[in-house]
C-alpha positions as CSV (number, residue, x, y, z in Angstrom):
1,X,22.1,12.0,-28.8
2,X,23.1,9.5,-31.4
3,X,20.6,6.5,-31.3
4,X,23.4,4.4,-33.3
5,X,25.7,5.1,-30.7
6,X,23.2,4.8,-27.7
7,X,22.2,1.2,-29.1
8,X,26.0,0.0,-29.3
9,X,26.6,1.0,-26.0
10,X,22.8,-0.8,-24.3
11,X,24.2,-3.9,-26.2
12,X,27.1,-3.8,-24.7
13,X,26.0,-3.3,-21.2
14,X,23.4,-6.3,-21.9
15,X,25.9,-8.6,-23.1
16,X,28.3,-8.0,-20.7
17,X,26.3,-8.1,-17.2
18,X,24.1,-11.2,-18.9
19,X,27.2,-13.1,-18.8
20,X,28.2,-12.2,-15.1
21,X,27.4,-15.5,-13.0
22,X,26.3,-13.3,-10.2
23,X,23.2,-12.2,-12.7
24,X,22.3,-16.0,-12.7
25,X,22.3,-16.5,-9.4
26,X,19.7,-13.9,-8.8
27,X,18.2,-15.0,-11.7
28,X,17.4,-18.1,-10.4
29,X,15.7,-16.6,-6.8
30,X,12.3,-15.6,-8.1
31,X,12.1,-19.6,-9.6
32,X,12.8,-21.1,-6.6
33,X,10.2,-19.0,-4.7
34,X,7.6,-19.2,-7.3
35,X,7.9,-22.8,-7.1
36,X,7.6,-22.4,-3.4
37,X,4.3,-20.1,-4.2
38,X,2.9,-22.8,-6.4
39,X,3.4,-25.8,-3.8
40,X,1.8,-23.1,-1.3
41,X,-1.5,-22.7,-4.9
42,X,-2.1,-26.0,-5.2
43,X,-2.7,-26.9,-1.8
44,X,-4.9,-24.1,-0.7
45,X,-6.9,-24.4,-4.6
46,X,-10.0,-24.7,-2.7
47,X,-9.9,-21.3,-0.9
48,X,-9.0,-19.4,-3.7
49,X,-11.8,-16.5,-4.6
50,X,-11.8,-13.3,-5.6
51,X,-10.2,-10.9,-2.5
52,X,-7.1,-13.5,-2.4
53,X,-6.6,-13.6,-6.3
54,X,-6.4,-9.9,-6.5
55,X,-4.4,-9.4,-2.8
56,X,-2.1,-11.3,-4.1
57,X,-1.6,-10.2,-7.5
58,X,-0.8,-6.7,-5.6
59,X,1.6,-8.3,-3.4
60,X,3.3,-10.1,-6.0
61,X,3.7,-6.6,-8.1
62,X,5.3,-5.0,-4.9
63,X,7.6,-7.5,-4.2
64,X,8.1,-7.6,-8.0
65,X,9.4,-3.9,-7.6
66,X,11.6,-4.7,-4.5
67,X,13.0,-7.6,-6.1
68,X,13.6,-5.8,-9.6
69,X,15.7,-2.7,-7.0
70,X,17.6,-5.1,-5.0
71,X,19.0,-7.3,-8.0
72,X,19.0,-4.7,-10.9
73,X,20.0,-1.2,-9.2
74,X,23.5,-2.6,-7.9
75,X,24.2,-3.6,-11.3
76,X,23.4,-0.3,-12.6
77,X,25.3,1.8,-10.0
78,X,28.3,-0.3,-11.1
79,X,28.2,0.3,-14.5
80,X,28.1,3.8,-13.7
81,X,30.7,4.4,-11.1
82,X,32.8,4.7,-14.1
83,X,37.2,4.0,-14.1
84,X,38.6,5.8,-17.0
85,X,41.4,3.2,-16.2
86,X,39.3,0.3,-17.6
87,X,39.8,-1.3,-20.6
88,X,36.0,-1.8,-21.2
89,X,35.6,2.1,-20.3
90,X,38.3,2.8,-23.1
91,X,36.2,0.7,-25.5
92,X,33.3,2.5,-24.4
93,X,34.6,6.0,-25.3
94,X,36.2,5.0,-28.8
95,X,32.7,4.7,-29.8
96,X,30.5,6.9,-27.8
97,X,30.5,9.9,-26.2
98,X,29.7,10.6,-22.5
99,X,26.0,11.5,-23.0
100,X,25.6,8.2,-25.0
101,X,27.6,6.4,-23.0
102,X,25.5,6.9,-19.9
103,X,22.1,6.5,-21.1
104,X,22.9,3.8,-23.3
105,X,24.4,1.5,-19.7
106,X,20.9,3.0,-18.5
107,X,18.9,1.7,-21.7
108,X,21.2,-1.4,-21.6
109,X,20.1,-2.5,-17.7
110,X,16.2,-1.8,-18.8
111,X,16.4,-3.9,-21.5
112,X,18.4,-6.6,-19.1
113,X,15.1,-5.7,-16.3
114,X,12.6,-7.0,-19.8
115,X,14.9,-10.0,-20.8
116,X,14.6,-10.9,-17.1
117,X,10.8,-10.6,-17.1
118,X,10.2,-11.9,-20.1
119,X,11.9,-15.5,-19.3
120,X,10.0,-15.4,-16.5
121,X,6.7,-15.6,-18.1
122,X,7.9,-17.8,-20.4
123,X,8.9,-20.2,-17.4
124,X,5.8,-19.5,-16.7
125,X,3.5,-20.7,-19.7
126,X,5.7,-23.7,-19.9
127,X,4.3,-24.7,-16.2
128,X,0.7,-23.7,-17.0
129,X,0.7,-25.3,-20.1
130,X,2.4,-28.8,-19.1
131,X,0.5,-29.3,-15.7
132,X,-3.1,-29.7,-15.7
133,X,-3.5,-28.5,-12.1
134,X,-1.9,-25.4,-12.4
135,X,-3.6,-24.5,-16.3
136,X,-7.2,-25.3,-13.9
137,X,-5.8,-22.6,-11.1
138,X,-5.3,-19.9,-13.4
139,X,-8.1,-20.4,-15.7
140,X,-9.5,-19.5,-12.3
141,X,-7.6,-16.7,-12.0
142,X,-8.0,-15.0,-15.2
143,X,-11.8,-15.4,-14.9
144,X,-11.5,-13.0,-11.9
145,X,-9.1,-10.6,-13.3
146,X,-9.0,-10.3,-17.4
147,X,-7.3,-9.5,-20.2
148,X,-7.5,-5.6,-19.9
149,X,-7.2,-5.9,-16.5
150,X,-3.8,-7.8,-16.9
151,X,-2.1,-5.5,-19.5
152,X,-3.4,-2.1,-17.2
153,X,-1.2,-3.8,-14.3
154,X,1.6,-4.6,-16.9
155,X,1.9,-1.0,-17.6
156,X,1.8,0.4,-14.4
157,X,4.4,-2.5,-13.5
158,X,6.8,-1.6,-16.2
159,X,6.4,2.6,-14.9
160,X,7.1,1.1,-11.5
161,X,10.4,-0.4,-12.9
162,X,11.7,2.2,-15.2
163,X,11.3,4.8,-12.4
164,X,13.5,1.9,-9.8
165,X,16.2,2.2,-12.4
166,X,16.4,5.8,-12.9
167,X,16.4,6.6,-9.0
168,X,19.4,4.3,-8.6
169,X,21.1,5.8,-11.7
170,X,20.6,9.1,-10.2
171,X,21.9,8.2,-6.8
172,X,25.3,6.2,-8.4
173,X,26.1,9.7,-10.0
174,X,27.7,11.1,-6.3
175,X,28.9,7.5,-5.6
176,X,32.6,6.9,-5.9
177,X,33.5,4.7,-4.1
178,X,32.4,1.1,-5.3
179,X,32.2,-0.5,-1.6
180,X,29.4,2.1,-0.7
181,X,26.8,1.2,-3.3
182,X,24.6,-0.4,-1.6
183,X,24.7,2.3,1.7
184,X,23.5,4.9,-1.3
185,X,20.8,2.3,-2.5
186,X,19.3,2.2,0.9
187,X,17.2,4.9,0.4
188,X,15.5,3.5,-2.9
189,X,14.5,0.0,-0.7
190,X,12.9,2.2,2.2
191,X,11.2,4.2,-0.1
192,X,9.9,1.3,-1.7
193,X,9.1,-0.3,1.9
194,X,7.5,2.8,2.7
195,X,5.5,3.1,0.1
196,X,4.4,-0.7,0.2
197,X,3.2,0.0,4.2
198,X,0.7,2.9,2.8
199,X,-0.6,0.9,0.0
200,X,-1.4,-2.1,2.1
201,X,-2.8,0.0,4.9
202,X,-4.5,2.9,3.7
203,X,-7.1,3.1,1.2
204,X,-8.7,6.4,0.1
205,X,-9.3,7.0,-3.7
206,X,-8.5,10.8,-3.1
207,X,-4.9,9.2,-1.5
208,X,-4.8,7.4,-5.1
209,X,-5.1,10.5,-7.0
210,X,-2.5,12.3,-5.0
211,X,-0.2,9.6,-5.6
212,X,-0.5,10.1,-9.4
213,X,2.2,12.3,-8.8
214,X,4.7,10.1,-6.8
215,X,6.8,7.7,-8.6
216,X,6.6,4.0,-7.6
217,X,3.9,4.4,-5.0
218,X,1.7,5.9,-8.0
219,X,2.3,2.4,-9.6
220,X,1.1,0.5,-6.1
221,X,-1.6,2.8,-5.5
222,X,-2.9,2.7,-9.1
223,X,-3.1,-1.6,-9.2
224,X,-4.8,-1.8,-5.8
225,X,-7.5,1.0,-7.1
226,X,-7.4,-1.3,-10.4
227,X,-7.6,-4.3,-8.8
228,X,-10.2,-3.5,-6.0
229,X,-12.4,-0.7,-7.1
230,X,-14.0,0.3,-10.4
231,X,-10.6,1.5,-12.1
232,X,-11.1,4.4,-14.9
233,X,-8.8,3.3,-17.9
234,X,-8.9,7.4,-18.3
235,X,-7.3,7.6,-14.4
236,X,-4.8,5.1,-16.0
237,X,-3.8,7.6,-18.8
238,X,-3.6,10.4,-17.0
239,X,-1.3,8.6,-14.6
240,X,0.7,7.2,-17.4
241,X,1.2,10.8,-19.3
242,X,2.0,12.3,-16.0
243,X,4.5,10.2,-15.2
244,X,6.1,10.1,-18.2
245,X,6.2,13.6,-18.1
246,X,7.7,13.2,-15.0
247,X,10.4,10.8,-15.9
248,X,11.7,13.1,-19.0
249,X,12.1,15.9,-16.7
250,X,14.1,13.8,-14.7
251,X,15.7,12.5,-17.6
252,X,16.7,16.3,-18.2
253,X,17.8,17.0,-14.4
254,X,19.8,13.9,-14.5
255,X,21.7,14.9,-18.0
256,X,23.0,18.0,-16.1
257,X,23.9,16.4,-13.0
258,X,26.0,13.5,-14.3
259,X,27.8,16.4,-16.3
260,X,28.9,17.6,-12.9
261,X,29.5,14.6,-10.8
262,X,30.3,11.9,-13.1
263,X,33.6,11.2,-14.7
264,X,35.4,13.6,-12.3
């Protein structure tokens, strides 16, 4: 795999969906609820305490997840239900191969999923840092949660994500017809809901440690056990090597499937 050619390609795929108005206008969704959320923050400031800091902080994580699968995994299904007939598709090819070609759309969405994010906490600190009120509340909240605490839920967020992205990039591979995408997506949203229902109603630290194993509701299972229990940052490796384990066999079976099914 040429990383040159692989990094042509991710740009391209950034710059081109980054300019699609329908990426703003999901884009602006999470703003309008978060400003909702923050209405909802400052009235209630009094009754915030530990157990609803760190509920919510889970919530927002799942919903995080959802979110990231409902706006990000159509856009990468269409990048990959691929027209040899296109003109970009041309361009593509008269500077890549196929292999590079489909992990760099892949690489290019990810980095789309961390621009996304990463505008969002900016958005974020601006708010905190221009209204008194809201700097109070979370100086609140960080006292409950922490610095290692906050980065440990980062990383099992970002897991969470990458795995969202990969499932849908798998399922566009026996896609062809455009108008279905979102039928073939259905699965990754119940899955997700699904995996949401056991994490909010079940907690058993054995559950947790089975979960290792499955993607996404590893992620949910390993922030409520971080957030509620005495978390082992070694649990936390382990989950993170596994997984990544995990995701580069996937990687692998993925490589010989889109051989088979894509570009036909």
């Amino acid at each position: 795999m040429n990383l040159h050619n692989l990094n042509s390609v991710a740009k391209f795929t950034f710059k081109t969906n980054i300019k699609k108005m329908s990426y703003w206008i999901w884009f602006t969704l999470p703003i309008s609820t978060s400003i909702f959320l923050f209405t909802m923050l400052l009235l209630n400031k009094n009754a915030i305490n530990s157990y609803n800091i760190k509920f919510s902080l889970l919530t927002i994580i799942v919903s995080l997840i959802l979110f990231i699968a409902m706006f990000f995994a159509p856009i990468i299904s269409n990048e990959l239900i691929d027209d040899r007939s296109s003109k970009i598709n041309e361009y593509l090819y008269s500077i890549s191969n196929t292999k590079n070609i489909i992990f760099g759309k892949i690489l290019g969405v990810i980095n789309l999923v961390l621009f996304t994010l990463l505008i969002y906490f900016v958005l974020l600190l601006v708010a905190i840092f221009n209204e008194n009120e809201i700097k109070t509340i979370f100086s609140k909240i960080y006292t409950y949660i922490g610095t290692i605490t906050l980065i440990q839920l980062f990383i099992l967020m970002i897991l969470g994500i990458v795995w969202t992205v990969l499932f849908a990039s798998f399922i566009s591979i026996f896609v062809k017809n455009k108008k279905k995408i979102l039928y073939a997506l259905f699965p990754i949203y119940l899955y997700i809901g699904i995996s949401a229902f056991i994490v909010f109603h079940f907690y058993d630290k054995s559950l947790s440690i089975i979960s290792i194993f499955l993607p996404i509701l590893s992620q949910f299972f390993g922030a409520k056990v971080l957030l509620f229990d005495n978390y082992n940052i070694y649990l936390l490796v382990l989950e993170s090597i596994i997984q990544l384990l995990e995701i580069y066999i996937f990687v692998r079976l993925f490589n010989k499937k889109h051989k088979k099914h894509l570009f036909k």
